[in-house]
C-alpha positions as CSV (number, residue, x, y, z in Angstrom):
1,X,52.7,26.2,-5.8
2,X,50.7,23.5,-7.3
3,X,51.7,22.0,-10.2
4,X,49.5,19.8,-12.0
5,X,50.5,16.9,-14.2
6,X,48.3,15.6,-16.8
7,X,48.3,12.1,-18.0
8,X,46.8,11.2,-21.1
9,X,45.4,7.6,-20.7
10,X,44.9,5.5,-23.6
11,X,42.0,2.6,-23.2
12,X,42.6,-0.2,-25.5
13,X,41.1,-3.3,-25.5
14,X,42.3,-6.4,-24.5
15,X,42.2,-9.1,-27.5
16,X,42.3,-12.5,-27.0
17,X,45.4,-13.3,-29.3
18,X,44.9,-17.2,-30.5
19,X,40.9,-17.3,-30.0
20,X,39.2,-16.9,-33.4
21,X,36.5,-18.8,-32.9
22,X,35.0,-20.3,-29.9
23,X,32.3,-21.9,-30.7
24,X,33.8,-25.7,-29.5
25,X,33.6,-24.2,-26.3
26,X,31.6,-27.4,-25.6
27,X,34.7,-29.4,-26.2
28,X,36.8,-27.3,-24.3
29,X,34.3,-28.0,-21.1
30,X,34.8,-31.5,-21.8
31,X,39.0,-31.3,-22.1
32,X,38.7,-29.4,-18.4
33,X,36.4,-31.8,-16.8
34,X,38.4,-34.8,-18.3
35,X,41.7,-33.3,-16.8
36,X,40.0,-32.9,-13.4
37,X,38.7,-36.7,-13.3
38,X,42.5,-37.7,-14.4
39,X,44.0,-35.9,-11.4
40,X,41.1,-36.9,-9.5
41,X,41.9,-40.4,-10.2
42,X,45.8,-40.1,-10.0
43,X,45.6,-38.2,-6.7
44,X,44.2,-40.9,-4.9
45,X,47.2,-43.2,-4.4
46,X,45.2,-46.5,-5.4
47,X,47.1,-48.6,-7.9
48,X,44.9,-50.6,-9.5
49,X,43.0,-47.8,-11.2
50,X,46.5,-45.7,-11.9
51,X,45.9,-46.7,-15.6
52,X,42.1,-45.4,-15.4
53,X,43.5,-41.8,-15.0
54,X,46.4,-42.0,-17.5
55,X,43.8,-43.4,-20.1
56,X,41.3,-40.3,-19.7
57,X,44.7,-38.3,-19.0
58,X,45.5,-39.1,-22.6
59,X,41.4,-38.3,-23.9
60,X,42.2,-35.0,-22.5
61,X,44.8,-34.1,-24.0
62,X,43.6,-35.2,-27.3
63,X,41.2,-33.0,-26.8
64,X,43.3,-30.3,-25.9
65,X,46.3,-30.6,-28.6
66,X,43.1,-30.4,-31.2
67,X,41.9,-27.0,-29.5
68,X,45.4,-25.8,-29.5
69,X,45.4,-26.5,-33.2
70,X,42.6,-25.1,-34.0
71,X,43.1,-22.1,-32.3
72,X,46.8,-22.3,-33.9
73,X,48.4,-21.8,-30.3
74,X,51.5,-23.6,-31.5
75,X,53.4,-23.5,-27.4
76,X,50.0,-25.1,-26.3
77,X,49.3,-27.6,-28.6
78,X,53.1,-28.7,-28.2
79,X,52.9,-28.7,-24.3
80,X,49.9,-30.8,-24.7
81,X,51.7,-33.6,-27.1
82,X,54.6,-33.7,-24.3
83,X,52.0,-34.1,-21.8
84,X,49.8,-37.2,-24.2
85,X,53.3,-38.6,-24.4
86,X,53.8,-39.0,-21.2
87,X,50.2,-40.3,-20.7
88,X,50.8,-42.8,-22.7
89,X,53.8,-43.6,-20.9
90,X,51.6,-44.0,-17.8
91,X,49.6,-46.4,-19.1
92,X,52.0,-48.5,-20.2
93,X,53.7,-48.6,-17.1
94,X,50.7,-48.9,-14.6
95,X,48.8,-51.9,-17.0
């Protein structure tokens, strides 16, 4: 005996919860490719230019705790002031 079992599947869409409006998606690209020249930088064990990355460390997350205001991400923009904290930290240590 077969016995068949029907599933009724629902399609919903997947929303993008904080995104309004993306249309500083050019500053985002900047953020991203500031972040990956910091950890570039910082990576690279030389001393001397430790405060180069934690001064473009801090740029980026300007840029980001703006975008997570904007998009009023709250957790994000706060995660990104602990992080500009400790970039400035960084740069007062390594100058």
């Amino acid at each position: 005996q077969l016995i068949s079992n029907t599933y009724q599947i629902r399609q919903t869409t997947m929303k993008i919860r904080y995104y309004r409006n993306l249309s500083n998606s050019s500053w985002r690209w900047i953020g991203f490719v500031l972040a990956m020249c910091s950890a570039f930088i910082l990576s690279s064990g030389a001393v001397h230019v430790q405060w180069v990355g934690w001064s473009i460390a801090c740029v980026s997350c300007s840029i980001w705790i703006y975008m997570g205001y904007k998009d009023r991400d709250t957790p994000r923009a706060l995660m990104e002031v602990m992080y500009l904290v400790l970039a400035i930290r960084g740069v007062i240590n390594w100058t």
